[in-house]
C-alpha positions in Angstrom: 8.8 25.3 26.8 9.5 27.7 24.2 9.3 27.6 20.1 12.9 27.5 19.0 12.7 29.9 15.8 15.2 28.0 14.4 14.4 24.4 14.3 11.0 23.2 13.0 8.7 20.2 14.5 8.3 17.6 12.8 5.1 15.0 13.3 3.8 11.8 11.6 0.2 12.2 11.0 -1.1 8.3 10.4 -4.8 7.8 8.4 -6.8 4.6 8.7 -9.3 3.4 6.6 -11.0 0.2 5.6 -12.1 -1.2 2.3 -13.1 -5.2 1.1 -12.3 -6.4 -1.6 -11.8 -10.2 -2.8 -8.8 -12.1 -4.7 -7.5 -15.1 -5.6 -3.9 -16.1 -5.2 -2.6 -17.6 -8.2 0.7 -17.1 -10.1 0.6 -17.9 -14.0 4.4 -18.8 -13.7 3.7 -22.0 -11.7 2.2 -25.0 -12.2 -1.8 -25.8 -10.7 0.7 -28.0 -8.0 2.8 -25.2 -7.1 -0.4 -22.9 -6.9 -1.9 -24.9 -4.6 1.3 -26.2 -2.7 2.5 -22.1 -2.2 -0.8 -20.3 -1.4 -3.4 -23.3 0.2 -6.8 -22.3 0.6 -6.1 -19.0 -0.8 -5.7 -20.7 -4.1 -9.3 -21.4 -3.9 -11.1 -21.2 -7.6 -13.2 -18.6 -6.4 -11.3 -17.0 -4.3 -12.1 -15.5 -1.2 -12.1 -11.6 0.5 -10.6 -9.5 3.3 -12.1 -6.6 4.9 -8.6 -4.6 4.6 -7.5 -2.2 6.8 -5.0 -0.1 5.6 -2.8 3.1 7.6 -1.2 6.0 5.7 1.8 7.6 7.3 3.0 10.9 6.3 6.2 12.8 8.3 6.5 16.8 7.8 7.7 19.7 9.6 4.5 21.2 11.0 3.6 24.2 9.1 3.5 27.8 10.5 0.6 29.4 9.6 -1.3 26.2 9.6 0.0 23.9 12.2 -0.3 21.3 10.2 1.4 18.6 8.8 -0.9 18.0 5.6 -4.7 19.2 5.7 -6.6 16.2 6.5 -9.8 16.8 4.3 -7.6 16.4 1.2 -5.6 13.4 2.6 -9.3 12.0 2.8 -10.3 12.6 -0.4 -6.7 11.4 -1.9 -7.1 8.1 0.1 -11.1 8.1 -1.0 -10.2 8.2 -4.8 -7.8 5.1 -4.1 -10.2 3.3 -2.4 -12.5 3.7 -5.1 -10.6 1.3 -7.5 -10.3 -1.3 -5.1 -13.3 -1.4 -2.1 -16.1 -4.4 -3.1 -14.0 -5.3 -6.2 -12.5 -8.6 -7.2 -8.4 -7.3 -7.4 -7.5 -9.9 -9.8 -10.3 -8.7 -12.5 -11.9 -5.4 -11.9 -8.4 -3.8 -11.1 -6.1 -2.9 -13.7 -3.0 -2.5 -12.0 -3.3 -6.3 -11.3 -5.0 -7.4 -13.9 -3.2 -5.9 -17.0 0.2 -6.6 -15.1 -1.1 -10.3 -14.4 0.3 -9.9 -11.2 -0.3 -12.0 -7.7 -2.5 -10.2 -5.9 -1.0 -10.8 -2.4 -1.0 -8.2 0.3 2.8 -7.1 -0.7 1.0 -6.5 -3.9 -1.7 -4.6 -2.7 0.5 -2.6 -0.5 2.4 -1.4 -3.1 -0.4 -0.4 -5.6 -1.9 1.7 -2.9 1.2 3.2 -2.0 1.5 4.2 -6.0 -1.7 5.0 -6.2 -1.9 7.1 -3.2 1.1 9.3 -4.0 0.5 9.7 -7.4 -2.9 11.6 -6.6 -1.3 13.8 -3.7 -0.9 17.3 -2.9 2.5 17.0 -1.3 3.8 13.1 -2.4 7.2 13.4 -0.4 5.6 13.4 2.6 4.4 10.3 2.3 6.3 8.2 4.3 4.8 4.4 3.9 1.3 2.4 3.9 0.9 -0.7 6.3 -2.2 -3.1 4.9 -3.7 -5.7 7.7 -4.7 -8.4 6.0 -6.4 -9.9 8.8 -5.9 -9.4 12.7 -2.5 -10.8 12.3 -1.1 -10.6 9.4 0.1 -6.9 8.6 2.7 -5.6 5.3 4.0 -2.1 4.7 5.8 -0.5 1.8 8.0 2.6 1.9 8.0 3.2 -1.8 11.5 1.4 -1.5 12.7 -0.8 -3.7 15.6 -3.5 -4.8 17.4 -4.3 -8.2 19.4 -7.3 -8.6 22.8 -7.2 -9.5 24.0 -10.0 -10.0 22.1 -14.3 -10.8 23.1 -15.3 -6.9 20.4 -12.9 -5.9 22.7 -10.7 -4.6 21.0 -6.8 -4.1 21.4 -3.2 -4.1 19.1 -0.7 -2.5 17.2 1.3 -4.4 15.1 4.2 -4.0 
């Protein structure tokens, strides 16, 4: 097998980490019913926690002189800094993001903030491809920086990046 000069490899290099961090599910625009009825025990006063686990994925052309896709000491420091606002906290009041936003701190939630957070603090943001949180064991969400506007009250929706 021979390097084609012309064409250049490219890899997904995938990260894991863990953090915990607790939450309550509660949405200000419904009713203590509707709380309950939607998110169960997870509705619970005080809340409850989750020891997440969440993967980065980042896709490249492997770099010549390197041979890497991204150098791995500063993906772990990037992913470190994130981690930092949300590992042994309560997400609904010692993080902003959530709090300030009064936003449902769900795992779509989460997933999303890290995303955000992650690529605003990185060296090379385009290569970051998406972040899948696990929840628990089986429950697992990932966001590809993606996202949707309605166009029209039917729900009806465009893709949007």
């Amino acid at each position: 097998m021979s390097a084609n000069s012309h064409s250049h490899p490219i890899v997904d290099l995938i990260r894991i980490e863990s953090f915990s961090a607790s939450h309550r599910l509660n949405s200000a625009a419904l009713s203590a019913e509707e709380n309950k009825e939607i998110f169960g025990k997870c509705n619970n006063l005080n809340g409850h926690g989750h020891n997440y686990r969440w993967e980065v994925y980042l896709r490249g052309m492997v770099d010549e002189k390197t041979g890497m896709v991204y150098n791995l000491e500063n993906l772990k420091r990037e992913m470190a800094a994130v981690m930092d606002l949300v590992d042994h906290k309560n997400l609904d009041i010692d993080v902003d993001y959530f709090r300030e936003n009064k936003m449902v701190t769900t795992s779509e939630n989460v997933a999303i903030f890290l995303y955000d957070s992650l690529k605003e603090r990185m060296e090379k943001p385009d290569l970051l491809l998406k972040v899948k949180v696990h929840e628990t064991d089986k429950n697992s969400f990932v966001y590809k920086g993606q996202r949707m506007i309605p166009i029209d009250d039917s729900g009806h929706q465009l893709m949007h990046q």
